[in-house]
C-alpha positions as a Markdown table, in Angstrom:
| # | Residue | x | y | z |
|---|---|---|---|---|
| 1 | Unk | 118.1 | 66.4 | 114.1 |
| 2 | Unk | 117.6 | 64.1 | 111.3 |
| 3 | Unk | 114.0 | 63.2 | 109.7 |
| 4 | Unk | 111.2 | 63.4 | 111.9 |
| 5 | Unk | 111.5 | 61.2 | 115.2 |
| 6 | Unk | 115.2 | 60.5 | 114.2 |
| 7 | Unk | 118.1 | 62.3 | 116.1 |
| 8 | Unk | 122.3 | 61.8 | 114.9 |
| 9 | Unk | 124.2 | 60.0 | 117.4 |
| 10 | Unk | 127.7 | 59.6 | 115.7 |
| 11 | Unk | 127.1 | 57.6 | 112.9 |
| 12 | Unk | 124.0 | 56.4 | 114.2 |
| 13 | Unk | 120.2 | 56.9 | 113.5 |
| 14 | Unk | 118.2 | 56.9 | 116.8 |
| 15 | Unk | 114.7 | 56.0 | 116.8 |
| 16 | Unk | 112.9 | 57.9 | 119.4 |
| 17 | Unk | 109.5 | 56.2 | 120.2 |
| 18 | Unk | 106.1 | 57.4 | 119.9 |
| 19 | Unk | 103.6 | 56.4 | 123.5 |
| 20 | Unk | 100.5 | 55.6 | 121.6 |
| 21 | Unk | 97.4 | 55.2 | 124.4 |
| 22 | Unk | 93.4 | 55.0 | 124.2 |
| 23 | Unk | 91.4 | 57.3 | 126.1 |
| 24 | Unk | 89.5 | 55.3 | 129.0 |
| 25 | Unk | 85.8 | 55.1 | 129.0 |
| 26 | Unk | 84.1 | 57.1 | 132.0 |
| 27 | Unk | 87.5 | 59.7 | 131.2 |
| 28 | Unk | 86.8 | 63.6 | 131.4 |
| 29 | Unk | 88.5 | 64.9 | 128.6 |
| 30 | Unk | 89.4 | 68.8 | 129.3 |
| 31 | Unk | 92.0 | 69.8 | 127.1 |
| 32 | Unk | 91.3 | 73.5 | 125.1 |
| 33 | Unk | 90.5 | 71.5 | 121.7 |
| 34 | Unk | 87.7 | 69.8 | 123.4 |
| 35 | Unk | 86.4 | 73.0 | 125.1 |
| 36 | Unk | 86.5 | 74.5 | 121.3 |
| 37 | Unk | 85.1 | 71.7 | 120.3 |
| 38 | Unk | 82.1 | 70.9 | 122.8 |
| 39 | Unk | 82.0 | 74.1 | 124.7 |
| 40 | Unk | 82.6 | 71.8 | 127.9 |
| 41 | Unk | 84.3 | 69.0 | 129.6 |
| 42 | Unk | 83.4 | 65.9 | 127.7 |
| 43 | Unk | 82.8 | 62.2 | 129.6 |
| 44 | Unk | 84.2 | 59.3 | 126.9 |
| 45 | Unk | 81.2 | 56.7 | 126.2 |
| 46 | Unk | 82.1 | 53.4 | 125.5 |
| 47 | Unk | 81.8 | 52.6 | 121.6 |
| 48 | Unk | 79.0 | 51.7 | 120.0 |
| 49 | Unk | 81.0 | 49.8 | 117.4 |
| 50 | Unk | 79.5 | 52.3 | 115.0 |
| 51 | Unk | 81.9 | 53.2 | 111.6 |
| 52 | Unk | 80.6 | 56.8 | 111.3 |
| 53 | Unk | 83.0 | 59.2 | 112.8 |
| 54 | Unk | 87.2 | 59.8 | 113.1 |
| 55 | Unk | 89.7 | 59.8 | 114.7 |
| 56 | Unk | 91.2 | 62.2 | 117.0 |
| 57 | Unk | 94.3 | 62.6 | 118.8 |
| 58 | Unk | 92.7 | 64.5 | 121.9 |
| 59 | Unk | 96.7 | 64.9 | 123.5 |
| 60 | Unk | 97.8 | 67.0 | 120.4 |
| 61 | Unk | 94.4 | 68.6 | 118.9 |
| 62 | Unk | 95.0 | 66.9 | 115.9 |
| 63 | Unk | 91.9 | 65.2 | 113.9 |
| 64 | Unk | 93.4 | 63.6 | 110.6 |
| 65 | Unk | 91.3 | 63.4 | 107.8 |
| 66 | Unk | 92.3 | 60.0 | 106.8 |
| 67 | Unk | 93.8 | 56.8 | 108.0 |
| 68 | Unk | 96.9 | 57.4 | 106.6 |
| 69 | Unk | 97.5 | 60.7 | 108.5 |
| 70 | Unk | 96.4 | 59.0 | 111.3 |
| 71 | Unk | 99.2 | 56.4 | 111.2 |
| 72 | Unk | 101.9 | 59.0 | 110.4 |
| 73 | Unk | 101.0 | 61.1 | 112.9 |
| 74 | Unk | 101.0 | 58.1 | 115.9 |
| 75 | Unk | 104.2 | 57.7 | 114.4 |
| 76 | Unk | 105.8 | 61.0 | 115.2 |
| 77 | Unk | 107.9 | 61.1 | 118.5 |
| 78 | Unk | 106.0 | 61.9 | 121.4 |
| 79 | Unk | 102.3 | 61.0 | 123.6 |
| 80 | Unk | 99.4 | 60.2 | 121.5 |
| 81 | Unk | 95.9 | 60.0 | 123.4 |
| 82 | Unk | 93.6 | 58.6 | 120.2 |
| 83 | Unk | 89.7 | 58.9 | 120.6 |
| 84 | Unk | 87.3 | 58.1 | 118.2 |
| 85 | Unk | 84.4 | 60.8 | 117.9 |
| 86 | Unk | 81.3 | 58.8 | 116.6 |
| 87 | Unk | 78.9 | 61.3 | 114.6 |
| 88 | Unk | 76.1 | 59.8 | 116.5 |
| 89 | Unk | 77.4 | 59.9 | 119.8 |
| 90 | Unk | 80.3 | 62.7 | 120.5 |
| 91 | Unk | 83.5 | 61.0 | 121.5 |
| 92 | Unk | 84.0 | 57.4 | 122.5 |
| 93 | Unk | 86.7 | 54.7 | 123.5 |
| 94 | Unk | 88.4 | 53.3 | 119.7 |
C-alpha cells in the first residue's frame, strides 16, 4: 500500500475513491457515536441555514475541528455520511 487511498499496481498508482453522501432529512441516525453523543436515536432536521455548528462524519465518528480536516478526511478511501450539527438545533441536513 502506497500513501493513503493509493495502492501499487505494477508501476502504477491506483486511486481508490472516496463515496461522499449527505444524510437525508427525516433520517434516524443510530450509529454508537450518536448514542454517546445524544443518549438516543436522533431524527435529521432540515437546516436552518445557520453557521454555528460542524461538521461531522456520522458513518466514521469523526467530527473535525476545522475545514481542512474535513476535506482530508472525505478524501480518504472509503463511505463518508457528512452531517452538520447546528449548536442551536442538534444535527441537520449540510
Amino acid at each position: 500500500m502506497g500513501r493513503a487511498g493509493q495502492q501499487m499496481k505494477g508501476f502504477d498508482m491506483v486511486t481508490e475513491a472516496a463515496s461522499v453522501c449527505k444524510v437525508e432529512e427525516g433520517e434516524v441516525l443510530d450509529a454508537p457515536m450518536i448514542r454517546e453523543s445524544f443518549g438516543e436515536p436522533v431524527t435529521v432536521k432540515p437546516s436552518c441555514g445557520g453557521q454555528a455548528g460542524r461538521w461531522s462524519c456520522v458513518t466514521c465518528g469523526y467530527d473535525p475541528p476545522n475545514q481542512f480536516y474535513k476535506d482530508t478526511h472525505i478524501g480518504e478511501p472509503g463511505e463518508h455520511r457528512m452531517a452538520w450539527i447546528c449548536l442551536e438545533h442538534g444535527i441537520e441536513v449540510p
